[in-house]
C-alpha positions as CSV (number, residue, x, y, z in Angstrom):
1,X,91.0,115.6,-107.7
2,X,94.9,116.1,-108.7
3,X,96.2,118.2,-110.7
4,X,96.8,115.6,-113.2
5,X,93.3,115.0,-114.3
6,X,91.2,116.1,-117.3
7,X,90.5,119.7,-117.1
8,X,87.2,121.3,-118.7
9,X,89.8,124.5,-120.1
10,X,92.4,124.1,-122.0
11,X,93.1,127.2,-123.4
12,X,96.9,128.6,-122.5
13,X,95.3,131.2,-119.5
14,X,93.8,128.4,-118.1
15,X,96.6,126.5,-118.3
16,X,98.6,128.6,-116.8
17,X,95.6,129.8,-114.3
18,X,95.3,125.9,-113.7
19,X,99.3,126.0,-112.8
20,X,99.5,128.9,-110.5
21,X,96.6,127.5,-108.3
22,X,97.7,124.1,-108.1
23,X,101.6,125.3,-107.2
24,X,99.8,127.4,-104.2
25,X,97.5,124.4,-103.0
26,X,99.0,121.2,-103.8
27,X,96.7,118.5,-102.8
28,X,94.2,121.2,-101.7
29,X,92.8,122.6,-105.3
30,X,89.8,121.5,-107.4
31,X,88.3,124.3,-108.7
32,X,87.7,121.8,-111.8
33,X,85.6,120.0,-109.6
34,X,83.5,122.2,-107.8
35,X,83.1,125.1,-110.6
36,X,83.9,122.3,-114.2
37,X,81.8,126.0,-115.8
38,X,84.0,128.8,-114.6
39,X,87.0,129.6,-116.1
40,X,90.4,129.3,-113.9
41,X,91.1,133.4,-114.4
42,X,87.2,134.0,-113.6
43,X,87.6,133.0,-109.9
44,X,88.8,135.4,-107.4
45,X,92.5,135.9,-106.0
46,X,91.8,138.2,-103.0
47,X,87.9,138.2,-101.4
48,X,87.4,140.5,-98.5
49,X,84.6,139.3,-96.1
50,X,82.3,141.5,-94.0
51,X,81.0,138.7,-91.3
52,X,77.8,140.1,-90.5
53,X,74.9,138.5,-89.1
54,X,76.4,136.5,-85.9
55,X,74.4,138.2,-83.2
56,X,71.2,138.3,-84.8
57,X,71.5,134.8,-86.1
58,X,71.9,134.2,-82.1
59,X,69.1,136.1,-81.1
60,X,66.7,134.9,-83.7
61,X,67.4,131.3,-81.6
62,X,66.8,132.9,-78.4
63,X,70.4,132.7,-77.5
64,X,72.9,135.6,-76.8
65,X,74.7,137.6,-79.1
66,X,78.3,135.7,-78.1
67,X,76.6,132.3,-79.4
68,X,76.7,133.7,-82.7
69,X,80.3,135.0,-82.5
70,X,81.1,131.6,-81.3
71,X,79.3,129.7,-84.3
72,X,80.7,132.1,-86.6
73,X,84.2,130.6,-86.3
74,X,82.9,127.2,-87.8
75,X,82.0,129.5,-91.0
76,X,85.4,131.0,-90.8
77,X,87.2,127.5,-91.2
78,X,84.6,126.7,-94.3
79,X,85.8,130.0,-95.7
80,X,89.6,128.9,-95.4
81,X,88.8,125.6,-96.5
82,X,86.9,126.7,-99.6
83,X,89.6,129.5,-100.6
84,X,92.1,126.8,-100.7
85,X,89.7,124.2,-102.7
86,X,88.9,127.1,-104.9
87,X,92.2,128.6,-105.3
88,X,91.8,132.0,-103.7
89,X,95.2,133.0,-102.6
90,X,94.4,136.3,-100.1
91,X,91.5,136.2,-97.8
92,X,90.2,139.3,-95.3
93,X,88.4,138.7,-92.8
94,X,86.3,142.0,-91.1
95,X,87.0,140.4,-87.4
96,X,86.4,143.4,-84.9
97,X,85.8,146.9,-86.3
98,X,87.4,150.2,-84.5
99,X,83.6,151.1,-84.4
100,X,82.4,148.0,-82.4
101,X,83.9,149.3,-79.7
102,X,80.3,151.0,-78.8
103,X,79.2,147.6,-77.9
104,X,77.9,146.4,-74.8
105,X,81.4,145.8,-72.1
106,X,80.3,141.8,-71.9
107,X,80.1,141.4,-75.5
108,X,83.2,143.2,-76.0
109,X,85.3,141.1,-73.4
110,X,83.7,137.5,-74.6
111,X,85.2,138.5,-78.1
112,X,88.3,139.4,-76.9
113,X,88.2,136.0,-75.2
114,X,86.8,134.7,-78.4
115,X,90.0,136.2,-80.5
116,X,92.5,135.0,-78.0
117,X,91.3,131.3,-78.5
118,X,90.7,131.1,-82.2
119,X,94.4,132.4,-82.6
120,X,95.9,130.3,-79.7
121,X,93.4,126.9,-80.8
122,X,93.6,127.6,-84.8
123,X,97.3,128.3,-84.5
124,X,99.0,124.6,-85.5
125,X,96.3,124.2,-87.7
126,X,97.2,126.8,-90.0
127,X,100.7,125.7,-89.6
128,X,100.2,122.5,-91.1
129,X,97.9,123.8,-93.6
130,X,100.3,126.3,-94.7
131,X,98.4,129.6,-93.9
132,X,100.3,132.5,-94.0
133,X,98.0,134.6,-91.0
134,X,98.7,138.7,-91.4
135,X,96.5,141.0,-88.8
136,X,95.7,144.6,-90.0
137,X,94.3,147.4,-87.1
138,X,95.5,149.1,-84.6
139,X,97.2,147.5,-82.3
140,X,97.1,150.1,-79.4
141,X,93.3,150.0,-77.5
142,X,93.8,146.3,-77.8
143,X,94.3,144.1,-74.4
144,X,98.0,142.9,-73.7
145,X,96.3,139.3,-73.9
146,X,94.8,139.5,-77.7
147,X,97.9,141.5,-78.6
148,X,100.0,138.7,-77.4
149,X,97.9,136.2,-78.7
150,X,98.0,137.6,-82.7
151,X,101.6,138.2,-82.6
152,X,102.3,134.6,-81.7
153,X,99.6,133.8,-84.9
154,X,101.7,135.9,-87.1
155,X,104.8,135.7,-86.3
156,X,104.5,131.4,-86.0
157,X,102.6,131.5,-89.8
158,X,105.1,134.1,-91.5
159,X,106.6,131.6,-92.8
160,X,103.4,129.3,-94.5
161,X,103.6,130.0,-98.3
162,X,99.9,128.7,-99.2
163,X,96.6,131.1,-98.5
164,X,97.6,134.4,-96.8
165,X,94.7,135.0,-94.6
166,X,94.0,138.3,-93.5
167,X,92.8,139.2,-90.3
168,X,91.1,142.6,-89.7
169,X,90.8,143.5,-86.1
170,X,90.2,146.7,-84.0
171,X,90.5,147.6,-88.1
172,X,88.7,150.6,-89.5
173,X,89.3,152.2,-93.0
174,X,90.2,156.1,-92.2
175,X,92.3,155.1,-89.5
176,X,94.2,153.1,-91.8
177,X,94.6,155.8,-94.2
178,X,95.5,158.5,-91.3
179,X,98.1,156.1,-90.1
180,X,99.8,155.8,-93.7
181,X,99.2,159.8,-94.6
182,X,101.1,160.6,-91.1
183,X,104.0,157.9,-92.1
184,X,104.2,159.9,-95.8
185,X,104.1,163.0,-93.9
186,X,106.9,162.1,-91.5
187,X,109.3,160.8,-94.7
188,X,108.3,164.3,-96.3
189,X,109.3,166.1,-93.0
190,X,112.5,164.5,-92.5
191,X,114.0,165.1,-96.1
192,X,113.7,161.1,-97.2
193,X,110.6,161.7,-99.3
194,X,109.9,164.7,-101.9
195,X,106.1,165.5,-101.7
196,X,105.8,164.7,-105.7
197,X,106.8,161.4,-105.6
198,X,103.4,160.2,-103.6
199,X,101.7,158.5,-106.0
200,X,99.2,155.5,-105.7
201,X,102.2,152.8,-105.0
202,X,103.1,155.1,-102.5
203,X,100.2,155.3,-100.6
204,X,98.9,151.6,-101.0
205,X,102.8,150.7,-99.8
206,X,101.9,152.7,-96.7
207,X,98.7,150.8,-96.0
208,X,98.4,147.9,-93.0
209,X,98.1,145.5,-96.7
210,X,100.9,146.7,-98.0
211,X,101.9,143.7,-100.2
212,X,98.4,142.6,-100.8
213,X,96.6,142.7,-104.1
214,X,93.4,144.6,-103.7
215,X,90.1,142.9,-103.2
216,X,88.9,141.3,-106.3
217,X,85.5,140.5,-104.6
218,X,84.3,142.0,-101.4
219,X,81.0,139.6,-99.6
220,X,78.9,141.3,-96.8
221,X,76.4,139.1,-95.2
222,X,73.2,139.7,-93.4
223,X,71.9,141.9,-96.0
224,X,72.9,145.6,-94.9
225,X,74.3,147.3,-98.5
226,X,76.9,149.0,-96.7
227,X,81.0,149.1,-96.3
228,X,80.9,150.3,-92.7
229,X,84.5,151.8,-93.1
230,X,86.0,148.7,-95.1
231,X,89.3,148.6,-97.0
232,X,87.9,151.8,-97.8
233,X,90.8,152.4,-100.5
234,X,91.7,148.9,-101.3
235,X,88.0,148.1,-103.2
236,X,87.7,150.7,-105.5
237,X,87.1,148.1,-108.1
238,X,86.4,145.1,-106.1
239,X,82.7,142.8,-107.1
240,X,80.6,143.9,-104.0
241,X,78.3,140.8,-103.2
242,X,75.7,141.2,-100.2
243,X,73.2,138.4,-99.3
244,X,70.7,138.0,-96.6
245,X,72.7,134.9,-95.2
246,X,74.0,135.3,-91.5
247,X,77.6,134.3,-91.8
248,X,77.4,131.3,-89.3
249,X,75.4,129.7,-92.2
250,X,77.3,130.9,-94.7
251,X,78.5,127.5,-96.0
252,X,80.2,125.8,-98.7
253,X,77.4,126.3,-101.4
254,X,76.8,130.2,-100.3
255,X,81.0,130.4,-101.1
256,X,80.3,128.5,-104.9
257,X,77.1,131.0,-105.3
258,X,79.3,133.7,-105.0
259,X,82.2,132.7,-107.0
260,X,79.7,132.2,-109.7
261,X,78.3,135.6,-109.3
262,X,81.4,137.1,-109.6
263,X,82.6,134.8,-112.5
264,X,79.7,136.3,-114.3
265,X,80.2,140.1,-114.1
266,X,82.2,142.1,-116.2
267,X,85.4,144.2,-114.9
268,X,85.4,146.9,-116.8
269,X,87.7,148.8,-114.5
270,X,86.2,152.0,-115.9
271,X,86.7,151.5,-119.5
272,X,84.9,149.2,-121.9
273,X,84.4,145.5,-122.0
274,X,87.3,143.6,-122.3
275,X,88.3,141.7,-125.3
276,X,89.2,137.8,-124.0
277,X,89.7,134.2,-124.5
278,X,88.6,133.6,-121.6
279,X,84.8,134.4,-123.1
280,X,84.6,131.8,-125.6
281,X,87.7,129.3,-124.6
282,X,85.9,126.1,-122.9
283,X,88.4,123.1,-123.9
């Protein structure tokens, strides 16, 4: 559906929710289509994604862990292609944890292998699809090979202007925040900072997302209520949403479901509910 057609809101934030989604995916968008219910400003602009699930998906099938991973990137392209459909503009994806580290040495090198040809296969696809690919971690511990591989990802996407997707890998939260405490630190030291101008900007400006808008929505599949050292500072406020689902069948439906969900909580932010439009403003 274009962006000319008939949509169900007509009230001036959907309008102008309507225009900002459509101007980021042109030809892409239909959130009219799949969600005609949910208001434009209900939907999320940033989801974070904990992709839980893959090994024991695997095993359940009596295959190894690695088959998982492998089937995992099929749910990773439904996840790009329904943030674009939707109009979700920023999209994290928990790809390799400093933590997983602990696992088994063949598990470890097939995902390393795994990494270096998702970026290297997916690489003109999100070129031509306008995906704007940013990775967030450490890149020291990594192998030459996968360190190689994401720079050519980001630096060939830096210049897409559509979905900015969000790769996490050898990414955990409190290193993140050490990193950008020892960069404040080091301004401070050398006379380019004064210690009372670190605010909240400050800090998030320091951060491997630096530029990002914080989560509005974080998902964790396969059921474990947990963050496991996750954009620790970035979802203060974020919609947690955990369901059973192993990611590799985490489809298109699962992505609507939890749209919806979120569409139908309210963001108090710590204050009361909100007085909106966007309550009673079906066109």
């Amino acid at each position: 559906m274009s962006d000319t057609g008939t949509k169900p809101f007509t009230d001036i934030d959907a309008v102008e929710a309507y225009a900002r989604i459509y101007a980021k995916f042109p030809g892409t968008a239909q959130p009219e289509k799949l969600l005609p219910d949910i208001h434009p400003m209900k939907i999320p602009r940033h989801v974070a994604v904990i992709m839980d699930g893959n090994g024991r998906w695997a095993e359940e099938r009596g295959f190894p862990r690695i088959f998982g991973h492998k089937n995992g990137t099929a749910s990773v392209r439904t996840a790009i292609q329904m943030s674009a459909q939707l109009g979700i503009e920023v999209l994290t994806l928990y790809s390799f944890s400093s933590e997983n580290w602990s696992r088994p040495d063949d598990e470890i090198k097939a995902l390393m292998e795994l990494c270096i040809a998702y970026c290297d296969g997916e690489r003109e696809h999100f070129i031509r699809h306008n995906i704007c690919v940013r990775i967030i971690g450490r890149r020291t511990g990594l192998p030459d090979e996968v360190v190689s591989s994401l720079d050519r990802l980001e630096e060939a996407t830096k210049g897409c202007t559509g979905l900015t997707l969000c790769l996490a890998v050898n990414y955990g939260s409190r290193d993140e925040i050490i990193d950008a405490v020892r960069s404040i630190a080091k301004q401070v030291a050398e006379g380019a900072l004064d210690a009372s101008a670190i605010d909240e900007d400050l800090i998030s400006s320091a951060l491997y997302t630096a530029g990002l808008p914080d989560p509005d929505m974080l998902i964790r599949t396969g059921g474990d209520f947990r963050v496991s050292n996750y954009l620790l500072w970035q979802i203060r406020y974020s919609e947690l949403y955990v369901v059973d689902q192993y990611w590799p069948d985490f489809d298109e439906q699962a992505w609507l479901d939890a749209v919806r969900v979120y569409a139908s909580r309210k963001r108090r932010f710590g204050g009361l509910d909100p007085v909106s439009s966007v309550e009673c403003s079906s066109g």
